[in-house]
N, C-alpha and C positions, 0 to 999 in steps of 0.2 A: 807441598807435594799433594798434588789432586789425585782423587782416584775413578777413574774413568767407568761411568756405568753402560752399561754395555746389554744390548738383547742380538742373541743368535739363532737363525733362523737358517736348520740344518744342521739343531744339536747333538744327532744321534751317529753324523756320519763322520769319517775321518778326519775333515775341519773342526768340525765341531769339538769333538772328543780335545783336539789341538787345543783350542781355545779354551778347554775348562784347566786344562794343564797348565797352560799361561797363566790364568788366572788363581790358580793354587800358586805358583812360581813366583807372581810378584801381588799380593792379595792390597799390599797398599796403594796397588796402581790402578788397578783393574774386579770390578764386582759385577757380577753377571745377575742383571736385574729378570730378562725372562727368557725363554728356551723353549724352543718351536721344535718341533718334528713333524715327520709324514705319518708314519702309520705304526713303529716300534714303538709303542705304549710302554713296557714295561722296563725298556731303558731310557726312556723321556724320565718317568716317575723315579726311578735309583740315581740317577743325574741330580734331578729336582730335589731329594732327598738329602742327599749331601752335598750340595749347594743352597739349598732355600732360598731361589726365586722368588720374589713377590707374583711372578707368572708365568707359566705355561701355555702352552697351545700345543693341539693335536688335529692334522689335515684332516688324517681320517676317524669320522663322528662315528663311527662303527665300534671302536675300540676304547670308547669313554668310561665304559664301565670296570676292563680292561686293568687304565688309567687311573682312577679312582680307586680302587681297588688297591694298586698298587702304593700308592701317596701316601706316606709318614706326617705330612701337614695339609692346610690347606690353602692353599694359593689361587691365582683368580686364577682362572681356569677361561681358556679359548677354543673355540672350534672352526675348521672346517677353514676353505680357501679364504673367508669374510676373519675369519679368528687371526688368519697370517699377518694380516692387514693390519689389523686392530691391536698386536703385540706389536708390531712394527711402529707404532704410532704409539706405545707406552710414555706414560707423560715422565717419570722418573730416567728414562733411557735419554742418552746422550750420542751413542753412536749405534748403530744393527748393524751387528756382522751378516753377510747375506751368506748362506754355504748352502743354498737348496739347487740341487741337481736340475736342470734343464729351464724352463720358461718360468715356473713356478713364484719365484722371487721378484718379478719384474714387477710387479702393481705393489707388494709390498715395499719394495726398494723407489718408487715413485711417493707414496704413501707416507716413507720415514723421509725424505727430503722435504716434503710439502709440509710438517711436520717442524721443519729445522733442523734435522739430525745428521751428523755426518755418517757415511757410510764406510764398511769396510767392506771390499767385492772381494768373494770367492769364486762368484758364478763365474763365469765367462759370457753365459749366454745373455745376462742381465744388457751389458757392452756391444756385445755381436750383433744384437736385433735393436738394439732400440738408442743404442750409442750418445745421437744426437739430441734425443729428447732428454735421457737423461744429465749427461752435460750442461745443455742449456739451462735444463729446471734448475739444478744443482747450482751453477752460476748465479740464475736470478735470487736464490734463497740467501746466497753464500755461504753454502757450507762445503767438505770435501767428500770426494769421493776416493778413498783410502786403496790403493792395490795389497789385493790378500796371494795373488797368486806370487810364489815364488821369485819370479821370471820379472813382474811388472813392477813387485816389490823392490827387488833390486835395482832397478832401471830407475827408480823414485828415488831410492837413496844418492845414487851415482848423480845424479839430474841437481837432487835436494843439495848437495855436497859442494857444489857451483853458487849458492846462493847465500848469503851473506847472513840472511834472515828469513827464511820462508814467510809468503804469503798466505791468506784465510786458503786462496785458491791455487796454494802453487803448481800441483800434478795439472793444471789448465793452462801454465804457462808457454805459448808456444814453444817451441824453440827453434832459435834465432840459428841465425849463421854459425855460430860458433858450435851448434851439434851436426855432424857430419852423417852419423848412421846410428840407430839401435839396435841391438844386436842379440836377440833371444837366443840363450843356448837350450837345447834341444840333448835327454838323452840318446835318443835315436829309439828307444822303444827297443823290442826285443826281437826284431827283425833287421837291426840295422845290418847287421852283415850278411842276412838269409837271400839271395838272389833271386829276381823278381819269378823266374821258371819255376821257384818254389810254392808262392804265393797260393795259389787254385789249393792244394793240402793242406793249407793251416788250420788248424782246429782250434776248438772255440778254449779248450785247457793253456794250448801256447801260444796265444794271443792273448791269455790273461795271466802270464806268470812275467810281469814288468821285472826288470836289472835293478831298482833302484828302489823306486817309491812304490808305499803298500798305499793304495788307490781303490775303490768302488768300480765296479766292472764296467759301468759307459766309460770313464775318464781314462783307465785302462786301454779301452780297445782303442779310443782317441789319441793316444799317447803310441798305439801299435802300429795307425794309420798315418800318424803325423795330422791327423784334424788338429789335435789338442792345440799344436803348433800354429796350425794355419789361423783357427780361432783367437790364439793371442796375438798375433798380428794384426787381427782386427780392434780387438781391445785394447794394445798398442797406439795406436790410430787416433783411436778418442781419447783415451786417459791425457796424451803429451800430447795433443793437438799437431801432429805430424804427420805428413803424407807418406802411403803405401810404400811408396818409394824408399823410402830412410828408414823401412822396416825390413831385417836381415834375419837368416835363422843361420844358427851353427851347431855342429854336432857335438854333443860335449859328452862325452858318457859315463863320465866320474859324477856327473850333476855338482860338483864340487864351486862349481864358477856357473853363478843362478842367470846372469846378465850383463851384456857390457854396452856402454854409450862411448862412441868415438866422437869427438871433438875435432874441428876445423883444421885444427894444429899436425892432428894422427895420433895427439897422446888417447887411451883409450883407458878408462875409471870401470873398473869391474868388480862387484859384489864377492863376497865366497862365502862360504857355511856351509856345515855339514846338511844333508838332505833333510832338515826336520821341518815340517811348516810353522811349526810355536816361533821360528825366529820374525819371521814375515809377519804373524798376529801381534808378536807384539809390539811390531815397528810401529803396526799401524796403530796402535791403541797407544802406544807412552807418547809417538810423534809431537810435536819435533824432539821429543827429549830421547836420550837411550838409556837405559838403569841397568842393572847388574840384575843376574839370573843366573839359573843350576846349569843352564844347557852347556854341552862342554864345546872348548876350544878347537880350535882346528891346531893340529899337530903336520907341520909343514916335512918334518922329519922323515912322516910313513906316509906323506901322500906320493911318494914315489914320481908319477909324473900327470900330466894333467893334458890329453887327447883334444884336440878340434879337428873336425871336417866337413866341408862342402856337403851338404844334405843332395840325395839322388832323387833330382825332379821326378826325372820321368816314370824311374820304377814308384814314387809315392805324390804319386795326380795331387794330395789334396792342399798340399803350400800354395800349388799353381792356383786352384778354383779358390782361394783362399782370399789370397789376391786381387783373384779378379772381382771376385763379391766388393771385395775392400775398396779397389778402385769406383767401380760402378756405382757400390752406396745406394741408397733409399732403400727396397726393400728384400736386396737380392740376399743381405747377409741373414736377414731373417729367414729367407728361404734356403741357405747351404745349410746354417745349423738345424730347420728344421727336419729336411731330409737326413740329414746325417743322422739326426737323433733315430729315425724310423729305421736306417739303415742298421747302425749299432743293435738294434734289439732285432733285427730280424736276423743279423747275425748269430746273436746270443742264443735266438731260438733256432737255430739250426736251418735255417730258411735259403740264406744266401749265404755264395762265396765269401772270402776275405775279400778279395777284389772288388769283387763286385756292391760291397760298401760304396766307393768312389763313383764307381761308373754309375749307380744307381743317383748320388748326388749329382753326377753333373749332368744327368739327363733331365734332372726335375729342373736344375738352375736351369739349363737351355730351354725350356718349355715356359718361363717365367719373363714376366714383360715386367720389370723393375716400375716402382710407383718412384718417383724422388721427393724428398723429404715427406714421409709420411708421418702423418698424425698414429698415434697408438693403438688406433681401430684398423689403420689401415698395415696395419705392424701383426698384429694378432688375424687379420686375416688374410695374411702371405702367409704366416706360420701353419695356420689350420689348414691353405691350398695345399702346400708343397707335403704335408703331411700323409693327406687324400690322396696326393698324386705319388708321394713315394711308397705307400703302401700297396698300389696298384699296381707298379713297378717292381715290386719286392715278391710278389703272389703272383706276378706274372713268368711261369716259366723261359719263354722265348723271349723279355724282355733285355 
């Protein structure tokens, strides 16, 4: 029985937090070698404290002293965007959980494959912007690249379930004729029933009080807008090497049933668990094996009944723009996520409508001439354009 060492990067936020539970849950499995944050120093250090990491990192060097301060030992100690990197690349790690919010993660999740490490994704955006590069690199090293989200999680094991034996590289196995559709289910967010005439009065409180899962305010307002959605259809895409096309969303709003993969035949292999993300972390870290854990059962008894429905294109633009990113490819999905991101916080800041999120994104995609298959510079500067240009669009009154 091996036990997986493991460094997570986006120890402080609700992934994070998940993964140290897992890791309390099964300690024979799982030991958390180092533990990366942004800028909460002083829950980096009580984390680090009762875990004892051999290392730490802190993005923001402002807050070292902070840090220090706070630390019952002393652990090697990282700084700043170059520190993410260099925890990432811990020579005693075996796998990086990736869970840092927005672009952040991308050179460090480059960095632990170049390295030989497999990865567990939490980001989305890791996928979304740079998909190709990392896949290939990931391929050429052979190691995996593990789905943390719920959704992708599921769709691995459904996929994984079909195969006799899994390979080093099996989330890279096409799939053949015999997968017919994959099938994200979608809570619907907390607007799923609210009628689009509603939309212009949303306020930034009910737009972040989600039906289901306790989430960080971007993945929130993404889960409001159905981005969340349209972004794991891209991530989709690359993980199972399948086209936009056999990627489907459905409305599920028990979140009870994470994913289903439909088969040639029409039998259809779908996931269920309660809404906790420790089930998904741990899939990834014990894989291929499953071990026994505290988390509880699902009780078939009081789950009463189990809702799907047709998601409404038109009232929520961002599955469609979603799509089309996904279709077109090179560097347009760097640029929906990038705008999106700008849009999310100008919402947050009171800046622009709920609406006007979308409309804002699909004005900066329309304004963008796709580069195809871009090398990683030309990745990072679609992101930092659409970024420029969405925030111009966001402070533009009349825009």
């Amino acid at each position: 029985m091996k036990r997986k060492r493991v460094v997570v990067l986006g120890a402080t936020g609700s992934i994070g937090e998940s993964a140290l539970k897992v890791a309390h849950d099964i300690p024979e499995r799982m030991e958390i070698v180092g533990l990366a944050a942004n800028s909460n120093a002083r829950k980096l250090a009580a984390q680090a404290n009762a875990i004892r990491p051999k290392a730490v990192c802190l993005v923001d060097e402002s807050k070292i002293s902070e840090l220090r301060g706070a630390l019952e030992y002393e652990p090697q100690i990282f700084l700043g965007e170059s520190g993410l990197i260099e925890i990432a690349c811990l020579d005693e790690a075996e796998m990086v959980l990736v869970a840092v919010v927005g672009t952040g993660g991308l050179r460090p999740a480059l960095a632990a494959i170049e390295t030989g490490k497999n990865l567990a994704v939490a980001s989305k955006e890791i996928l979304v912007m740079a998909g190709e590069i990392v896949m290939r690199e990931a391929e050429a090293k052979g190691v995996m690249v593990l789905p943390v989200d719920s959704e992708h999680n599921a769709i691995f094991q459904c996929l994984d379930s079909q195969r006799k034996r899994p390979t080093p590289n099996a989330q890279r196995l096409t799939p053949d004729a015999e997968v017919r559709r994959i099938i994200l289910t979608a809570s619907g967010g907390p607007f799923r029933e609210t009628t689009a005439s509603e939309f212009e009065s949303i306020t930034i409180e009910r737009a972040l009080r989600h039906p289901t899962w306790n989430m960080g305010p971007k993945i929130t307002i993404d889960s409001a807008t159905l981005f969340n959605k349209g972004l794991e259809m891209i991530e989709a895409h690359w993980l199972f090497g399948v086209e936009m096309k056999r990627v489907e969303v459905v409305i599920h709003p028990q979140s009870i049933v994470h994913s289903m993969v439909e088969f040639a035949d029409g039998s259809v292999l779908a996931q269920l668990s309660h809404s906790d993300m420790c089930f998904p972390i741990q899939y990834a870290v014990t894989w291929p094996e499953r071990v026994p854990n505290s988390l509880p059962p699902l009780d078939f008894g009081k789950l009463r009944q189990l809702e799907f429905a047709t998601p409404r294109y038109e009232d929520f633009p961002a599955l469609n723009l979603a799509r089309r990113a996904g279709n077109t490819g090179g560097t347009l999905p760097a640029v929906l996520n990038a705008a999106n991101e700008v849009a999310v916080s100008a919402f947050l800041d009171r800046k622009i409508s709920f609406p006007r999120i979308w409309q804002l994104v699909e004005q900066v995609m329309n304004r963008h001439t796709s580069v195809a298959h871009p090398d990683l510079d030309a990745i990072l500067r679609a992101d930092q354009w659409a970024r420029a240009e969405a925030v111009k669009l966001a402070t533009d009154k009349h825009g």
